[in-house]
C-alpha positions in Angstrom: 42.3 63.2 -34.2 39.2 62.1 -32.6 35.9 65.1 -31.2 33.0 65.2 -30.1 30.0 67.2 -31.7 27.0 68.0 -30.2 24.0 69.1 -32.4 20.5 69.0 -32.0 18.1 65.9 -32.8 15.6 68.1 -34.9 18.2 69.1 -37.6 17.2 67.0 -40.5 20.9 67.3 -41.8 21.7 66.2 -38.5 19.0 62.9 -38.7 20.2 62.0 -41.8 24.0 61.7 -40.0 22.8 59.7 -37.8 20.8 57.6 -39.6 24.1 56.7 -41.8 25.9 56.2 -38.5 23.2 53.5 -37.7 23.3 51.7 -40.7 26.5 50.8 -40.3 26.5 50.4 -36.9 27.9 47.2 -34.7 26.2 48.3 -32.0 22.7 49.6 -33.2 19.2 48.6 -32.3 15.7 49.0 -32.8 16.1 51.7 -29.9 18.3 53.6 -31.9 16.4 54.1 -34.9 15.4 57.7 -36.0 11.8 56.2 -36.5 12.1 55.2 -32.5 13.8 58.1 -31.5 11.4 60.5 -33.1 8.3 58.6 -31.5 9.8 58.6 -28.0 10.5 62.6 -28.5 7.2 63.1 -29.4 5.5 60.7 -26.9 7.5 62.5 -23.4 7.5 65.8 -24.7 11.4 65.7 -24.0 13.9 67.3 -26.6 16.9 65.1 -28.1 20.8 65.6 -28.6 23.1 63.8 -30.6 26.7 63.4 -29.5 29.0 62.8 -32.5 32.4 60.9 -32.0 34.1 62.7 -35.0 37.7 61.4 -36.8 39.0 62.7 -39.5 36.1 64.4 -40.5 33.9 61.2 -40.3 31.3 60.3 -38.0 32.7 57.0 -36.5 30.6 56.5 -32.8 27.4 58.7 -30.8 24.7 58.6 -28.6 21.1 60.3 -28.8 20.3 61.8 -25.4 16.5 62.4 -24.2 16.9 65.9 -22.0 15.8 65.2 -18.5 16.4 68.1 -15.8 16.0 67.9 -12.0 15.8 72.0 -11.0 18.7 73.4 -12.6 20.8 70.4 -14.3 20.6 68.8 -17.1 20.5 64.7 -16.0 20.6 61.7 -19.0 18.4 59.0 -18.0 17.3 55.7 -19.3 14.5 56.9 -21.4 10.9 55.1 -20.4 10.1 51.8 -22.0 14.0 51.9 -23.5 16.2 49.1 -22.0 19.1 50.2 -23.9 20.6 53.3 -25.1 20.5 54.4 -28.2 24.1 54.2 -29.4 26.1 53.9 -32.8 29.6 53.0 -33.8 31.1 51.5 -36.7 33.5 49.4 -34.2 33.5 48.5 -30.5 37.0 50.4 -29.1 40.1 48.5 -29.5 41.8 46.6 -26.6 45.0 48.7 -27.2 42.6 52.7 -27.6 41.1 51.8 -24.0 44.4 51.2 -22.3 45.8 54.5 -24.0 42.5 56.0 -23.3 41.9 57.3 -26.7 38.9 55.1 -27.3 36.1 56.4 -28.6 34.2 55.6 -25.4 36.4 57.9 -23.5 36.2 61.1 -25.9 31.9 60.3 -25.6 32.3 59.8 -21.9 34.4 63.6 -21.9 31.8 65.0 -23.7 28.9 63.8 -21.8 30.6 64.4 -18.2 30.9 68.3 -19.1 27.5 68.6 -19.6 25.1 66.2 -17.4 25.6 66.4 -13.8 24.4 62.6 -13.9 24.7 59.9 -16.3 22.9 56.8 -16.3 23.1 54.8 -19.6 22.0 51.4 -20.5 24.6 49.8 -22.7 23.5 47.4 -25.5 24.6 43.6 -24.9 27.4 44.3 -27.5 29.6 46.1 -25.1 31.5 43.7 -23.1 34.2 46.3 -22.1 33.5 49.1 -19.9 36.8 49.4 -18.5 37.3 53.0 -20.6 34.1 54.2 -18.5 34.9 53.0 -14.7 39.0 54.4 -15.4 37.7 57.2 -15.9 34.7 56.9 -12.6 31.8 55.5 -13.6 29.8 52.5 -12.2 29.2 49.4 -14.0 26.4 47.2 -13.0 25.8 43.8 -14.7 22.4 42.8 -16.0 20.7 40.1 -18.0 18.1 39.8 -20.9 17.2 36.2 -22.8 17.8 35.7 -26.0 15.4 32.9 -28.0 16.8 31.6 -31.1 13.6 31.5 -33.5 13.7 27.6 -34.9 11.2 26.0 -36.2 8.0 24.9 -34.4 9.3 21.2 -33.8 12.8 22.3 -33.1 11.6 25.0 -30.7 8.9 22.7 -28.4 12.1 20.0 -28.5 14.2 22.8 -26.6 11.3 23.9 -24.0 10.6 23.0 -20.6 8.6 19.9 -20.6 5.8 21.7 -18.6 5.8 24.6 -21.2 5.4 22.1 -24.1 2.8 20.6 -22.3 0.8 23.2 -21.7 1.2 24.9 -25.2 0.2 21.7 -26.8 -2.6 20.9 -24.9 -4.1 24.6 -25.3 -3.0 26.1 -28.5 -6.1 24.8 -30.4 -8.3 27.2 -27.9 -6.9 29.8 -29.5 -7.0 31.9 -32.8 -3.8 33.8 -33.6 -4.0 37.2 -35.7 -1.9 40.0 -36.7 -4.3 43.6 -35.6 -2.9 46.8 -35.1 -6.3 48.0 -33.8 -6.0 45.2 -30.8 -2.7 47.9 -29.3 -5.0 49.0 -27.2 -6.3 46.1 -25.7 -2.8 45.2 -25.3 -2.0 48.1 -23.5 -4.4 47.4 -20.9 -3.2 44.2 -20.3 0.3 45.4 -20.0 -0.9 47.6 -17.2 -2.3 45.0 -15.6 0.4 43.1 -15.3 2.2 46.3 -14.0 -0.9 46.4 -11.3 -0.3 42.5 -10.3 3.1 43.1 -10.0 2.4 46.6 -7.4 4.7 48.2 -10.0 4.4 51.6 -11.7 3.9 51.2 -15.6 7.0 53.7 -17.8 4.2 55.5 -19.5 0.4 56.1 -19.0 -2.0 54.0 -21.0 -2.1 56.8 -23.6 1.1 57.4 -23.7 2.1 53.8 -24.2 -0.7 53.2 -26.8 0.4 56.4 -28.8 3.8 55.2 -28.7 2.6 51.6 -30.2 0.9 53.3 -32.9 3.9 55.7 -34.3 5.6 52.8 -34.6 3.0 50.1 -35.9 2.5 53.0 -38.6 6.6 53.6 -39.8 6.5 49.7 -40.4 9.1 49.1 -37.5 6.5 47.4 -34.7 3.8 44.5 -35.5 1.0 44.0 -33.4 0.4 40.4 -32.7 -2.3 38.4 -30.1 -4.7 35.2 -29.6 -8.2 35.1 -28.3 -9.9 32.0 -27.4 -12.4 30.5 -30.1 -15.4 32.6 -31.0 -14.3 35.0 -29.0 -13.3 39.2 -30.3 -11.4 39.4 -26.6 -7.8 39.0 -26.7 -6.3 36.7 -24.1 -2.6 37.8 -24.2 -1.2 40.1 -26.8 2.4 41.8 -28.2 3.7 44.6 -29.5 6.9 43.4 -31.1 9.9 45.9 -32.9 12.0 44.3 -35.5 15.6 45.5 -36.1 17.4 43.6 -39.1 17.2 39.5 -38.2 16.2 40.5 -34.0 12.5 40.5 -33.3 11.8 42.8 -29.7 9.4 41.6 -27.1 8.7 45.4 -26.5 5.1 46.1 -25.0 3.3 42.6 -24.0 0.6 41.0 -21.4 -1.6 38.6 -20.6 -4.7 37.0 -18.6 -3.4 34.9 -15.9 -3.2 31.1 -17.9 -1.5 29.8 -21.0 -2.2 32.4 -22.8 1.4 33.7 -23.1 2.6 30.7 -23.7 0.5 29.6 -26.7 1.4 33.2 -28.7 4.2 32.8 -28.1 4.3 29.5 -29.6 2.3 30.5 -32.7 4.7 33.5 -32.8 7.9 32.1 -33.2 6.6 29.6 -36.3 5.4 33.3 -37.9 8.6 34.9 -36.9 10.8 31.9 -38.2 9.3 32.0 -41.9 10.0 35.5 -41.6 13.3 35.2 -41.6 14.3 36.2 -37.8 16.6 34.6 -36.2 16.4 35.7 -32.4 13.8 37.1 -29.9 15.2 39.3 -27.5 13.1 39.4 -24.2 14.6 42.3 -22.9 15.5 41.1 -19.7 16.0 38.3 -17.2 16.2 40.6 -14.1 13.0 39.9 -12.2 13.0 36.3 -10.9 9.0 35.2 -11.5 9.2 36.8 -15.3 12.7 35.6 -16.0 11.6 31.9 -14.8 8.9 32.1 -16.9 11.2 33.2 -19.9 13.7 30.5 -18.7 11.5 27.9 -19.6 11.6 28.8 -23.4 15.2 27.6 -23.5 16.9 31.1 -24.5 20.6 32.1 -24.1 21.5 34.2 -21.2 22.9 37.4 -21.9 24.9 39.9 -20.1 25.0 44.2 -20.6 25.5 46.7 -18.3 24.3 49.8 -16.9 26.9 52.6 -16.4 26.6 55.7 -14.2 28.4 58.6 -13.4 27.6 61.5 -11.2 29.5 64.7 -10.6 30.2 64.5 -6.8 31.6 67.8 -6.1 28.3 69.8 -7.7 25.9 67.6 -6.3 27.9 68.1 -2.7 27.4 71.9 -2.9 23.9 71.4 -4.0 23.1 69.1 -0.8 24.6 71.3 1.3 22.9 74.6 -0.1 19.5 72.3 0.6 21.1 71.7 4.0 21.4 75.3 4.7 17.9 76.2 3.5 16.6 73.7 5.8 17.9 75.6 8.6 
């Protein structure tokens, strides 16, 4: 028989679950790590759930929730500078449990419904089957994100663009690489710049953001990595990367406007390959001037999906009780 339990995130018994859940996880990534988790608690000063899929008295599937309310109801939201929910599951649901709906997916999907009056979860790439979700009436949105398989430096300027192997050959030598965690916050601020040229709002403040690098860069999970030009202490493009098993995470990055990019980059991936990585996830290929740029690395396109559900009949009394108000 398959449950759901739903327990607290600040239970160290209940931590230590989950953290066996994620080992053995199919579906886990660096965004469901307790060491992640914990940081992004203590960063948005917003409490966490877990949600246990339970068989058999074994913990075989869950979810950790960041608590977001809007007046009254509780709401589960993508969690700032998150692109995926944090799930874990020792197997995706079988073909045959989804068409019965007795999937894991559809007990989780139960036990979230009765207690958020919305839903919006970002699904990591490994889900390729929603169909327990929208049967039951959720949304499914397709997205993108590029994945860079990590080669060596030869092999890798082989598979670029020409113009980006042009222009990271004829620059890289302007540039020193280095490996600082004290440069976050000079990588912050060019983060937020980006944000700025873009006329987009940045997830998290500039503290915020920077705290969140530095929990992080201290547990061991996140490296801090940037280039400045040749006698030069000022960083010209810099990123803060996560690393989950063989996956490196392009998590907080920017740049001044030139190569800059490109060349880390470049330096990067021949650090990142004698590490023993084997792919650089870009999170995302979803905003056309960022995804071209990322396009020109040669990585492989791939899909997930964002799923929502929202509980129509509340959220119709609530408009009309504004309604009324209004007069």
């Amino acid at each position: 028989m398959i449950a759901f339990e739903s327990v607290p995130f600040s239970d160290s018994i209940e931590r230590s679950r989950w953290t066996s859940l994620e080992k053995r996880s199919v579906i886990a990534t660096a965004f469901s790590s307790e060491a992640y988790v914990s940081a992004l608690s203590e960063v948005t000063g917003r409490s966490v759930d877990l949600t246990f899929i339970v068989k058999d008295g074994r913990d075989i599937a869950g979810l950790v929730s960041l608590q977001s309310k809007s007046g009254p109801l509780d709401r589960l939201i993508p969690a700032p500078l998150t692109p995926f929910s944090a799930f874990a599951a020792e197997s995706l649901p079988a073909s045959a449990e989804v068409h019965a709906h007795s999937s894991w997916l559809d007990v989780l999907s139960e036990a979230l419904v009765s207690r958020y009056s919305t839903i919006d979860l970002m699904l990591p790439p490994p889900f390729v089957d929603v169909r327990a979700l929208q049967w039951q009436g959720w949304t499914a949105s397709p997205l993108y994100t590029f994945h860079l398989p990590i080669l060596s430096e030869e092999s890798a300027l082989s598979a670029w663009s020409e113009s980006t192997s042009r222009r990271f050959r004829k620059s890289r030598d302007n540039f020193d690489l280095r490996t600082e965690p004290l440069d976050v916050e000079k990588i912050v601020r060019l983060c937020h710049a980006g944000y700025a040229r873009n006329d987009k709002k940045a997830p998290l403040s500039s503290e915020q953001m920077t705290r969140f690098a530095k929990s992080l860069l201290e547990s061991g999970m996140a490296q801090c990595w940037s280039i400045s030009e040749k006698d030069s202490d000022n960083i010209s493009a810099g990123i803060v990367i996560l690393k989950h098993e063989q996956t490196a995470v392009y998590w907080i990055a920017g740049s001044e406007p030139g190569p800059a990019m490109t060349v880390l980059l470049g330096l990067l991936i021949s650090v990142l390959h004698q590490d023993g990585i084997s792919v650089l996830d870009f999170l995302g290929a979803n905003t056309p001037s960022i995804a071209e740029f990322k396009r020109r690395f040669n990585p492989e396109l791939t899909p997930y999906f964002r799923v929502r559900y929202t509980r129509g009949g509340l959220l119709k009394i609530l408009q009309s009780t504004v309604r009324a108000f209004r007069g």
